[in-house]
C-alpha positions in Angstrom: 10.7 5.2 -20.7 7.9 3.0 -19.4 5.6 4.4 -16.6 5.4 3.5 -13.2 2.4 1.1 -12.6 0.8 0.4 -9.4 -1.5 -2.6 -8.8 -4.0 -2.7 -6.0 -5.3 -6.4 -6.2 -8.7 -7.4 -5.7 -8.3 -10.1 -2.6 -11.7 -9.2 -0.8 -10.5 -8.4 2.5 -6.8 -8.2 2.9 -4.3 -6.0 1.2 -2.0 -6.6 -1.6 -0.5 -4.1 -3.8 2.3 -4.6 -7.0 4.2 -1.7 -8.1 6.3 -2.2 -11.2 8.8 1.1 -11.8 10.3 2.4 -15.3 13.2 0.7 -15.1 11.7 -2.8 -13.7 12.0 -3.0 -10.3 9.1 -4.5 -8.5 7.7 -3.7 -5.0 5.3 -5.9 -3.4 3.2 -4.2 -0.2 1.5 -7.2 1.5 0.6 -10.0 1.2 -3.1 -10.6 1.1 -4.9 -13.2 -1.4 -8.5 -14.7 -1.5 -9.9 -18.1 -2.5 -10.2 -17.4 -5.9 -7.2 -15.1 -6.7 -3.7 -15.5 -5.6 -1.2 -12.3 -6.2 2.1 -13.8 -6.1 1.1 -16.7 -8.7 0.1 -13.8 -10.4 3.6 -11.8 -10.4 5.4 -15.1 -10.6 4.7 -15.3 -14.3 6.2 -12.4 -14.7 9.1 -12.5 -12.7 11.1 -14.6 -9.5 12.5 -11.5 -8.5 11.1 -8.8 -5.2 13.2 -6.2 -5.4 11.0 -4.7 -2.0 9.0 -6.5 -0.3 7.2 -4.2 2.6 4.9 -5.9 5.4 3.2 -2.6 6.4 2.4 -4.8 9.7 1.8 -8.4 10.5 -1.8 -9.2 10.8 -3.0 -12.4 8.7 -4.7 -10.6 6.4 -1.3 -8.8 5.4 0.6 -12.0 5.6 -1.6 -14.5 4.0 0.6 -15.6 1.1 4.4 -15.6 3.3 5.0 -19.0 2.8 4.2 -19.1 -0.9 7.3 -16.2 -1.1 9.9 -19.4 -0.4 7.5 -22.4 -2.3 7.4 -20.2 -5.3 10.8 -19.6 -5.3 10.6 -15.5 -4.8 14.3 -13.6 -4.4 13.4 -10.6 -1.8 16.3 -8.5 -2.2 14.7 -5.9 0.3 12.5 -6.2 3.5 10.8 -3.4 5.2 8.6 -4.2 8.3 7.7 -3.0 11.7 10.7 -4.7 13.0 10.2 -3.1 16.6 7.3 -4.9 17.2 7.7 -7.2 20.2 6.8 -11.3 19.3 4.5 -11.8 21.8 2.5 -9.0 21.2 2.6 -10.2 17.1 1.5 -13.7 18.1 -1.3 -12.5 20.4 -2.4 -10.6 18.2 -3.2 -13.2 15.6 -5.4 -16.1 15.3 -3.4 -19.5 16.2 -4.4 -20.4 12.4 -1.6 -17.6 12.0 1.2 -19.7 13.6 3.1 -20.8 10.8 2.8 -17.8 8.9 3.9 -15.3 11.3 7.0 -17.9 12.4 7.7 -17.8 8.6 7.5 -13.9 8.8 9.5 -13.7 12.0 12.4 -16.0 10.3 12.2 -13.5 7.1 12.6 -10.4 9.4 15.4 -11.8 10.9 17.0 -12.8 7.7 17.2 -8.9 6.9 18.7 -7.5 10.5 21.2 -5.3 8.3 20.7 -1.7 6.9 21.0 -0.8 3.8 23.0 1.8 2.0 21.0 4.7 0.7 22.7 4.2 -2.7 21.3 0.4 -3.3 17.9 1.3 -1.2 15.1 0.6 -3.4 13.2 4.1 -3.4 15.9 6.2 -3.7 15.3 7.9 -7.1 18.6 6.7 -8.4 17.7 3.1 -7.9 14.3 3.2 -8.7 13.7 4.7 -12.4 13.4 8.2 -11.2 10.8 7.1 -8.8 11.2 8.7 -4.7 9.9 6.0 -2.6 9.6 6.6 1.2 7.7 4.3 4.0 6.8 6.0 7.1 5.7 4.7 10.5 5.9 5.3 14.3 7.2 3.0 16.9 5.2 5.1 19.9 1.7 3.9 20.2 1.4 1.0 22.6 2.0 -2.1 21.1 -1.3 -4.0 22.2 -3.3 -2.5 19.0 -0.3 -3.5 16.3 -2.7 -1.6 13.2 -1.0 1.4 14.8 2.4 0.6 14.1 1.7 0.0 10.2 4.2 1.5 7.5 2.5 4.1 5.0 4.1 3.6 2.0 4.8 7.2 -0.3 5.0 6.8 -3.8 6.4 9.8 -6.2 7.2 10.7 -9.9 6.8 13.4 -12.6 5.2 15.4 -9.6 2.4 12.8 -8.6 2.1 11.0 -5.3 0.3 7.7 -4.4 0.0 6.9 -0.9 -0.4 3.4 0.4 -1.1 2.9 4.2 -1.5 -0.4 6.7 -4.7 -0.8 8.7 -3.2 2.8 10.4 -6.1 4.2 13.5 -6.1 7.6 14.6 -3.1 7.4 16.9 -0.6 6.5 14.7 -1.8 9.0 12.2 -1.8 12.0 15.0 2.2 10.5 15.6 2.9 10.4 11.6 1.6 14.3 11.6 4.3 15.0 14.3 6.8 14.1 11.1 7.1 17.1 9.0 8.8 15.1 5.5 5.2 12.7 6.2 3.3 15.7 6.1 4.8 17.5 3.0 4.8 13.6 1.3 1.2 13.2 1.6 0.2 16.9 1.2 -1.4 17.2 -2.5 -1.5 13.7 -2.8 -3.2 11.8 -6.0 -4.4 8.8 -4.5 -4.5 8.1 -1.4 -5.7 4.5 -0.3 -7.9 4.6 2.7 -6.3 2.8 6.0 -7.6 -0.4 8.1 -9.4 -1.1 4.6 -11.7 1.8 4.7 -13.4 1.7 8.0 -14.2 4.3 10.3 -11.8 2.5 12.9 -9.1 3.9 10.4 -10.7 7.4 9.3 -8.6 10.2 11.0 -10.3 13.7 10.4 -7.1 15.3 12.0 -5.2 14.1 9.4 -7.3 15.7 6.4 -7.5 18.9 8.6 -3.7 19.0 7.9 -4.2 18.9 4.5 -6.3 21.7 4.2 -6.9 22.4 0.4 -4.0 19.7 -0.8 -6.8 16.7 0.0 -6.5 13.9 -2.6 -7.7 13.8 -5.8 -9.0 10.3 -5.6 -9.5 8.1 -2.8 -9.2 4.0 -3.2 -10.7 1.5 -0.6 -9.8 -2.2 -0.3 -12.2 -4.8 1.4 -14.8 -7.6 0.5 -17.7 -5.9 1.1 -19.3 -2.4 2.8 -19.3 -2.5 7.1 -21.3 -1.5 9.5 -18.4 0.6 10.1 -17.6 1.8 6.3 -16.4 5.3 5.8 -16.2 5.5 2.1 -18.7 8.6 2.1 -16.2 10.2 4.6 -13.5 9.3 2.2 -15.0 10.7 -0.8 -15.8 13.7 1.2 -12.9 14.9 1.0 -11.2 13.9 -2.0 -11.3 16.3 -5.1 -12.3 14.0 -7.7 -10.5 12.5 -10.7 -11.4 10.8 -14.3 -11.0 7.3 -13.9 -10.9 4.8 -16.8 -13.0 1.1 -17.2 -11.5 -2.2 -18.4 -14.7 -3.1 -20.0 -15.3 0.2 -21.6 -11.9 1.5 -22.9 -13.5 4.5 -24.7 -15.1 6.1 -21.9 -13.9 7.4 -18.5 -16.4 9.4 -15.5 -15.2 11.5 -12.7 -15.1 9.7 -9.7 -14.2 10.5 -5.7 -13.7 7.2 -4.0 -13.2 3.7 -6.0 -13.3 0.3 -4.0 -11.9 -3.5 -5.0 -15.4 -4.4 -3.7 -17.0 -3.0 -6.7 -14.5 -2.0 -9.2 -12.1 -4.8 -9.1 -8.8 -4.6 -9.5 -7.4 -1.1 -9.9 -4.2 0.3 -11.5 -2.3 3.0 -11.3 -0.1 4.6 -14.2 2.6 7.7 -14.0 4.0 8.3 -17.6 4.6 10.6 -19.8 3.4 10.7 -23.9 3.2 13.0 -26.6 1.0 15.9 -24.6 2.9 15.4 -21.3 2.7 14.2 -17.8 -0.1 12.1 -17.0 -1.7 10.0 -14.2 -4.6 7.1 -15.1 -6.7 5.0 -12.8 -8.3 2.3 -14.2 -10.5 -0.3 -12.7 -12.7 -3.4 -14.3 
């Protein structure tokens, strides 16, 4: 059977992550993009078809490509998104370049008001290739700071877990703790991508604390370039360290704590299973 594969795009800073499952379903997690890359051209040469699309949370760097979704002809069969979000508070929390975006992301939301049955929900092991997919979130931080109503997406198969926040601050991770299947999803975690695209505005030591000795094996940052505010030493801190494979030198792989999009490109992400077993790769450019 084929592996799952997980994509964390290279869009400088924004997010934009493609997950492709054994038996082919495809999950999109925002929509970021950058002047010289575009994701969903990208995935529309492979396929028309979004069989989940999840908006951890509308800010424009998460939204960038919506209305290429409809001119490139995409089918979203499945939407999850901070639907409790108020408008106004979406709106004012955007740039007015925003505008037709987040109109275009508001008529989307609407367009999936239904639920869905757990049988046909992609993420449900069933559906998905043997592959448990789970987005968390909490609706009870105040709504003037939208980053803390952001989805955390929770990958798992053949024992390993990816997880995949928003731009998530320190209150909505002390609220996500308060969840006890959150906690055992991102206990002994893989990798773990680093919220609010690795800045210290998104590091939350409580949450590690809860961890204890299940920390990540390998921590993954997304963002143009290094902040004032970076916390990628925090980051690898805490992670336990995992071989991760190059692009350019296919033969060799070093052990590494923390990789970034900034410097390492594009990275993937591959579950399988070949002739000695169960294994996890990371490779970057």
């Amino acid at each position: 059977m084929s592996p799952l594969r997980i994509v964390i795009h290279d869009v400088g800073h924004g997010q934009a992550v493609h997950a492709f499952t054994p038996d082919g379903k495809v999950i999109v997690i925002d929509l970021g993009t950058s002047a010289d890359f575009s994701p969903l051209a990208w995935l529309g040469n492979q396929t028309k078809t979004i069989d989940s699309l999840v908006i951890t949370h509308p800010h424009g760097d998460h939204i960038d490509e919506m209305l290429l979704l409809d001119e490139l002809g995409f089918n979203v069969r499945q939407l999850w998104r901070p639907r409790w979000l108020p408008k106004a508070d979406v709106y004012a929390a955007n740039q007015a370049t925003y505008q037709d975006k987040l109109d275009a992301y508001f008529e989307l939301s609407e367009r999936y008001s239904g639920s869905i049955n757990d049988g046909e929900l992609v993420g449900n092991p069933k559906v998905t290739g043997g592959v448990t997919i789970k987005e968390f979130a909490s609706s009870n931080c105040g709504t003037s700071n939208i980053n803390n109503h952001s989805g955390v997406v929770a990958f798992e198969y053949l024992g390993a877990r990816i997880i995949i926040p928003g731009d998530n601050e320190p209150p909505s991770w002390k609220e996500l703790l308060k969840q006890p299947d959150f906690v055992s999803m991102v206990s002994d975690a893989h990798v773990f991508m680093a919220s609010h695209h690795g800045r210290q505005s998104g590091y939350c030591p409580e949450l590690f604390a809860a961890l204890n000795n299940e920390a990540p094996r390998l921590c993954v940052i997304s963002d143009a370039r290094a902040q004032d505010t970076d916390a990628t030493q925090r980051y690898s801190y805490h992670a336990e360290g995992w071989s991760v494979n190059s692009r350019s030198s296919p033969m060799s792989s070093e052990p590494r704590y923390c990789v970034t999009t900034r410097s390492d490109g594009a990275i993937e992400i591959e579950v399988g299973t070949n002739y000695s077993g169960t294994y996890l790769s990371v490779t970057t450019n």
